[in-house]
C-alpha positions as a Markdown table, in Angstrom:
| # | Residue | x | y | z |
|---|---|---|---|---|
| 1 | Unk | 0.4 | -5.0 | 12.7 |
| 2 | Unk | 4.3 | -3.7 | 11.7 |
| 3 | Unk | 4.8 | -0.9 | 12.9 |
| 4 | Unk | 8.4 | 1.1 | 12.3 |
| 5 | Unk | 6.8 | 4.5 | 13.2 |
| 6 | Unk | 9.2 | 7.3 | 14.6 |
| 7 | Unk | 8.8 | 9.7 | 17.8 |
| 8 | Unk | 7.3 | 12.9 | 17.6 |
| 9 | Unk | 9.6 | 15.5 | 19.2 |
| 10 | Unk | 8.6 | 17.9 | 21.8 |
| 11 | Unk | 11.6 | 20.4 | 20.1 |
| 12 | Unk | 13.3 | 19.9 | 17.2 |
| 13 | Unk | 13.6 | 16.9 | 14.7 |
| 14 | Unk | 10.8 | 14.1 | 14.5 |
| 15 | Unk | 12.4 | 10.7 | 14.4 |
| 16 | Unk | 12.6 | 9.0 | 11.5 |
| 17 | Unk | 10.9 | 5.6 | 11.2 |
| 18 | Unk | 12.7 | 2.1 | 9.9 |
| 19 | Unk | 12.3 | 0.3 | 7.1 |
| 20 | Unk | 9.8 | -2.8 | 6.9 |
| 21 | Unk | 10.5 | -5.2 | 4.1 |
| 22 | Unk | 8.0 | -8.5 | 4.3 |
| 23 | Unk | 9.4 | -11.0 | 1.6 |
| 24 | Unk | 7.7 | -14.7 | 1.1 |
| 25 | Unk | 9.9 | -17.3 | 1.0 |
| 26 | Unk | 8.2 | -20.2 | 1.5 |
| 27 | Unk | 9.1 | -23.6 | -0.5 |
| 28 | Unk | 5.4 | -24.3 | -1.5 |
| 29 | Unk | 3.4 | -22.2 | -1.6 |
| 30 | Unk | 5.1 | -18.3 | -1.2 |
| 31 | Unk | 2.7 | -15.8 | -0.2 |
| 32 | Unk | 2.3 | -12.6 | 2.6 |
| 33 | Unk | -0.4 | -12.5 | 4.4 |
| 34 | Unk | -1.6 | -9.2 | 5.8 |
| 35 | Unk | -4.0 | -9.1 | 8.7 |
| 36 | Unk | -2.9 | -5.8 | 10.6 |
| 37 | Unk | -1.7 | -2.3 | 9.3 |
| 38 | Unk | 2.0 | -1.4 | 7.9 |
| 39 | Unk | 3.0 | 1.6 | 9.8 |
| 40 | Unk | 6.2 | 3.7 | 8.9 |
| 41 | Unk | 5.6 | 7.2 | 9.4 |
| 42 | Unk | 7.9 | 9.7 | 10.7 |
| 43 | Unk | 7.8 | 11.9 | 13.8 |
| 44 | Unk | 6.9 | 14.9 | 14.1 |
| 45 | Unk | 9.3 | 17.7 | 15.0 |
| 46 | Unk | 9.0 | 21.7 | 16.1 |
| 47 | Unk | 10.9 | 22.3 | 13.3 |
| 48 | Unk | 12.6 | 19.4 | 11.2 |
| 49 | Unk | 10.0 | 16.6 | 10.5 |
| 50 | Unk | 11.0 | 12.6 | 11.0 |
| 51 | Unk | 11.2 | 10.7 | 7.3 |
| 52 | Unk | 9.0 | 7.8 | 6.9 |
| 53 | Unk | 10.4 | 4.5 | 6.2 |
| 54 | Unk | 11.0 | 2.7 | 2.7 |
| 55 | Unk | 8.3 | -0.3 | 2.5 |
| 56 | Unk | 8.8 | -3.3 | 0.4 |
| 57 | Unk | 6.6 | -5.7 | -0.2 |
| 58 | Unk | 7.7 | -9.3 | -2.4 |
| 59 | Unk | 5.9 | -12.4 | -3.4 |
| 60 | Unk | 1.5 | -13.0 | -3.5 |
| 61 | Unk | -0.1 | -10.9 | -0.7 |
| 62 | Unk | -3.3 | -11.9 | 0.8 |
| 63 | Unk | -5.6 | -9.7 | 2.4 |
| 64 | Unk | -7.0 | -11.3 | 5.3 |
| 65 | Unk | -8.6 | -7.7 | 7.0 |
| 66 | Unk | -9.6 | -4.2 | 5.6 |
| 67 | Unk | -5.4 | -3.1 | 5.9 |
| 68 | Unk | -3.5 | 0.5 | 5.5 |
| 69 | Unk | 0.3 | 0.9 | 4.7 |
| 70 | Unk | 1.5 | 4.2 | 5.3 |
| 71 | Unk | 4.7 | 5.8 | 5.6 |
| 72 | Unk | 4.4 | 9.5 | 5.0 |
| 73 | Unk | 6.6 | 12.0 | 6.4 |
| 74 | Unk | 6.0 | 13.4 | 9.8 |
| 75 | Unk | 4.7 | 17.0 | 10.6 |
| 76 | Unk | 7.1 | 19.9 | 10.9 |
| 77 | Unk | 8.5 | 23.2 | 8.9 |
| 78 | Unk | 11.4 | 21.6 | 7.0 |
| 79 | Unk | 12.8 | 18.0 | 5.7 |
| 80 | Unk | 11.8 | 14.8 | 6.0 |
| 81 | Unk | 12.6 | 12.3 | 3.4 |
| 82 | Unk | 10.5 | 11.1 | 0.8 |
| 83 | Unk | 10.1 | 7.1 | 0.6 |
| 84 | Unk | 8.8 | 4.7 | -1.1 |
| 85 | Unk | 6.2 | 2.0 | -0.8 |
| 86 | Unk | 6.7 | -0.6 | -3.1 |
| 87 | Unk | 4.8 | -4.0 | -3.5 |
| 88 | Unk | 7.5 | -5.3 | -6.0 |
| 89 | Unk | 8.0 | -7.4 | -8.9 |
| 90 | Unk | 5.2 | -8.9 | -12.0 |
| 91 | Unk | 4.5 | -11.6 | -9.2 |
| 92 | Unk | 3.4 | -9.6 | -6.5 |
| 93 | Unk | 0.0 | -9.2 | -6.6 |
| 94 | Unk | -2.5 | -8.7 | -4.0 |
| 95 | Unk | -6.1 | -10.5 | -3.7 |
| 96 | Unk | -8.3 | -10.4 | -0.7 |
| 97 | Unk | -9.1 | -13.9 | 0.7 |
| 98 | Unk | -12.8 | -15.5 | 0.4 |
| 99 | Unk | -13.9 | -11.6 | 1.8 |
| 100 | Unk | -13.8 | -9.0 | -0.1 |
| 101 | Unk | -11.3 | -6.2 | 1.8 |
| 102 | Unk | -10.3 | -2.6 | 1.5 |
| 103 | Unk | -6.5 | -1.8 | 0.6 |
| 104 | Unk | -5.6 | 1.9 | 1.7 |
| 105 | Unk | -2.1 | 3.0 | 0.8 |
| 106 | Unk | -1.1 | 6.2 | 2.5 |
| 107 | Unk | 2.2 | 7.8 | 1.2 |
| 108 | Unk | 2.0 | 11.4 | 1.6 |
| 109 | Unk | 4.7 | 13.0 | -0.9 |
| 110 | Unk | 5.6 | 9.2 | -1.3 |
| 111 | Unk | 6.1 | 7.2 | -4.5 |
| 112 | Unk | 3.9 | 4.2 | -4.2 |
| 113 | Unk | 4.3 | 1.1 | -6.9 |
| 114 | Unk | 1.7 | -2.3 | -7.9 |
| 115 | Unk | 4.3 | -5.0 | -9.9 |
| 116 | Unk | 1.8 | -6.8 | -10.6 |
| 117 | Unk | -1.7 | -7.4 | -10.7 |
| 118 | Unk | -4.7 | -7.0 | -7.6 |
| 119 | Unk | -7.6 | -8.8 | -7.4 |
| 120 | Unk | -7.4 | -10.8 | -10.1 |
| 121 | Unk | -7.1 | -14.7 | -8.5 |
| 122 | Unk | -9.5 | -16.7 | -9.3 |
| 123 | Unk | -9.2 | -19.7 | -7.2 |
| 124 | Unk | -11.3 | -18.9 | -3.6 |
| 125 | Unk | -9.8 | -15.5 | -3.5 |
| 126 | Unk | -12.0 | -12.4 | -3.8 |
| 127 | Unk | -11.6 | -9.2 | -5.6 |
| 128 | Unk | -10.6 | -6.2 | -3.3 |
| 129 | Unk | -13.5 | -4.5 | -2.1 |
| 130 | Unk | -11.8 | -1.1 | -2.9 |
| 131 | Unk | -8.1 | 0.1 | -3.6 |
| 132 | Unk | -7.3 | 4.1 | -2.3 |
| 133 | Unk | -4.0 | 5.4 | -3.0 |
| 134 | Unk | -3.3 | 8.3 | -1.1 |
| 135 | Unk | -0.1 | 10.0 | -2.2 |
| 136 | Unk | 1.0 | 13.7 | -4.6 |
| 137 | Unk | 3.9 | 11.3 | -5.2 |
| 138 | Unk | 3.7 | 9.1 | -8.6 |
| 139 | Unk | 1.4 | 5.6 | -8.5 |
| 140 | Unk | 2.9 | 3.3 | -10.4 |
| 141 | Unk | 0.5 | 0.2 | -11.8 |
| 142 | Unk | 2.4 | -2.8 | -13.5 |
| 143 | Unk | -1.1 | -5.1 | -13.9 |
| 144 | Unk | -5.1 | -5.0 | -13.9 |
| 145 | Unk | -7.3 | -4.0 | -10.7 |
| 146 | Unk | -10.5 | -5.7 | -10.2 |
| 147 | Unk | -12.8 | -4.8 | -7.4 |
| 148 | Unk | -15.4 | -7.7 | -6.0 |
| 149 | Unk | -19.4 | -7.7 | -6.9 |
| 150 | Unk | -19.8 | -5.8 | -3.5 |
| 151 | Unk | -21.1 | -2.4 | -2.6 |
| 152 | Unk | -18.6 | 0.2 | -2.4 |
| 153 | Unk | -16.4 | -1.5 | -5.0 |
| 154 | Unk | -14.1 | 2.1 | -5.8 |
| 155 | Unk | -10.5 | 2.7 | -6.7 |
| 156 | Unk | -8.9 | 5.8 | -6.6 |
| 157 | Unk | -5.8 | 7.7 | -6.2 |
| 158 | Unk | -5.0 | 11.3 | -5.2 |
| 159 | Unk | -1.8 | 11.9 | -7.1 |
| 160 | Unk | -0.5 | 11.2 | -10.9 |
| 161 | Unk | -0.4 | 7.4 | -12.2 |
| 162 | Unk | 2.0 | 5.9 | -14.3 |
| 163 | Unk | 1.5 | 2.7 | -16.0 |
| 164 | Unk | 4.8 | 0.7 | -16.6 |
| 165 | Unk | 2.4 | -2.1 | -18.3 |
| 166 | Unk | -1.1 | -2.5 | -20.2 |
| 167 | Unk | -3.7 | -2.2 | -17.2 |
| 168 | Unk | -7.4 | -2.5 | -17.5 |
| 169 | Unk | -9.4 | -0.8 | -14.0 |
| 170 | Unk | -12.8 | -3.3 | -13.4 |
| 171 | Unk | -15.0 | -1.9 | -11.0 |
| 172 | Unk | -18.3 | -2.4 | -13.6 |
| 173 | Unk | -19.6 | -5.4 | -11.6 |
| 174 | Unk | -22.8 | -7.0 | -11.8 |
| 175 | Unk | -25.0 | -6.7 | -9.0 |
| 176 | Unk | -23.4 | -3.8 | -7.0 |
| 177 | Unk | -23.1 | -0.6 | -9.5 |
């Protein structure tokens, strides 16, 4: 797990968590691989709330557990920046590994953007077993979704969705419908 989270306040302003940016870089074979939860939420404050932290997110990702990314703003009467989670660029796309798992994307008021496409690798990897965006901020896709044959194979999102490429939503699987 990353987690960039700020302090809740006992008076006053929530602290405001950091930034997390996971980038692969590796000669070969480039890839993220996610087996805890992304965590950069604010604090909450008594009367100005902490921001959450930009996340970015560059190159394959792997699912290798059911993971959440979340970085809304913390709990209070006023402020708080909005930021953004961002999984960035045409070649960063996300597949589970040989298990189907569940990608939850909390953002609050937070823009959240796909580059590319998830579940769509078809060498070992599975399909996500579901996809929820949580956000009233703008979704972004950039690429297709497809969910694995299993059951509870659902994608959905809370807020608007903007496409910034054709994108085709496969959840219709065979044996789990």
């Amino acid at each position: 797990s990353v987690n960039t989270s700020g302090s809740d306040a006992v008076t006053g302003v929530g602290g405001g968590a950091g930034a997390i940016v996971l980038t692969a870089n590796h000669a070969t074979t480039p890839s993220v691989t996610l087996a805890g939860d992304i965590a950069a939420d604010g604090g909450d404050g008594t009367t100005t709330r902490g921001s959450g932290g930009n996340i970015t997110v560059t190159g394959p990702v792997t699912l290798a557990a059911d993971i959440t990314v979340s970085n809304p703003r913390g709990a209070g009467t006023t402020g708080g920046t909005a930021r953004t989670i961002l999984f960035s660029g045409a070649t960063t796309t996300i597949d589970s590994d040989a298990t189907a798992r569940s990608l939850t994307v909390s953002g609050g008021v937070n823009a959240v953007t796909f580059g590319g496409a998830i579940g769509q690798a078809s060498t070992g990897a599975q399909g996500l077993e579901s996809l929820t965006v949580n956000t009233t901020g703008t979704t972004s896709l950039g690429g297709n979704i497809r969910t694995a044959d299993v059951a509870g194979n659902n994608v959905s999102f809370s807020g608007p969705v903007t496409l910034t490429n054709n994108a085709t939503i496969l959840t219709d699987r065979a044996t789990n419908d």
